[in-house]
C-alpha positions, 0 to 999 in steps of 0.5 A: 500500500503506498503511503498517501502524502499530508498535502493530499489528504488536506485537500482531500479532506478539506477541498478548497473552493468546490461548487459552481459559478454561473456558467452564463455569465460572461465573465465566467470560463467553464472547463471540463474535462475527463479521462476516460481511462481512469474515469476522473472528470474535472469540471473548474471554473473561473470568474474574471474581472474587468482588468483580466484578473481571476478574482474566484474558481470553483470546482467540482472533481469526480475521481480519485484523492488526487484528482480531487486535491489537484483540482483544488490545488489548481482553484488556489493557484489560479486565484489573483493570477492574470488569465496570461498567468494562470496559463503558465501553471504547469501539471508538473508544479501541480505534481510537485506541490502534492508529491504525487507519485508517478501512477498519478500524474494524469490527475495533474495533468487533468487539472492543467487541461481544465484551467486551459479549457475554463480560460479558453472558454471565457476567451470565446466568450470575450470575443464579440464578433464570435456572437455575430457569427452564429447569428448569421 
């Protein structure tokens, strides 16, 4: 049995930031992802602010510990950085932080690809000549 390190376990036990924000919202990004060979789906969000900061994210993670405390880890991270910033953030750091063992690294890298998806996702929503187009 291999052991479950503290930083897991926290976020485990204590998820920081699970929940939604409106998904309507223009200011809001929604990103969900999932891999289908350990069945984990990551659902995360981010609100943005009128200079292009993240002031709130939440997330709801079905799956393991760690795809749970990385998806938390993630929402922390990503709070009072700039979209341009939050982009940097890397699975490897998430791995690192949480000393996740090497069977568990696409838990990491799931929480990487759902705060991409939630940016890109409130950057199609920024773009107003997307809106004229499915008009047409």
């Amino acid at each position: 049995r291999s052991a479950v390190l503290p930083q897991v376990v926290d976020h485990y036990e204590n998820p920081r930031n699970v929940g939604s924000l409106d998904r309507n919202s223009k200011n809001v990004g929604t990103g969900l992802v999932g891999a289908p060979a350990c069945g984990d789906v990551m659902k995360l969000q981010v609100e943005v602010d009128e200079q292009g900061k993240i002031v709130d994210a939440r997330f709801k993670t079905f799956g393991c510990g760690s795809a749970i405390a990385s998806s938390s880890l993630a929402t922390e991270w990503v709070k009072g950085k700039t979209v341009d910033e939050a982009l940097k953030i890397k699975n490897t750091d998430i791995a690192k932080e949480l000393c996740l063992p090497p069977v568990k690294l696409h838990c990491s890298m799931l929480a990487e690809d759902a705060i991409k998806a939630a940016l890109a996702d409130y950057k199609l929503k920024q773009d107003p000549n997307r809106e004229e187009a499915e008009k047409e």
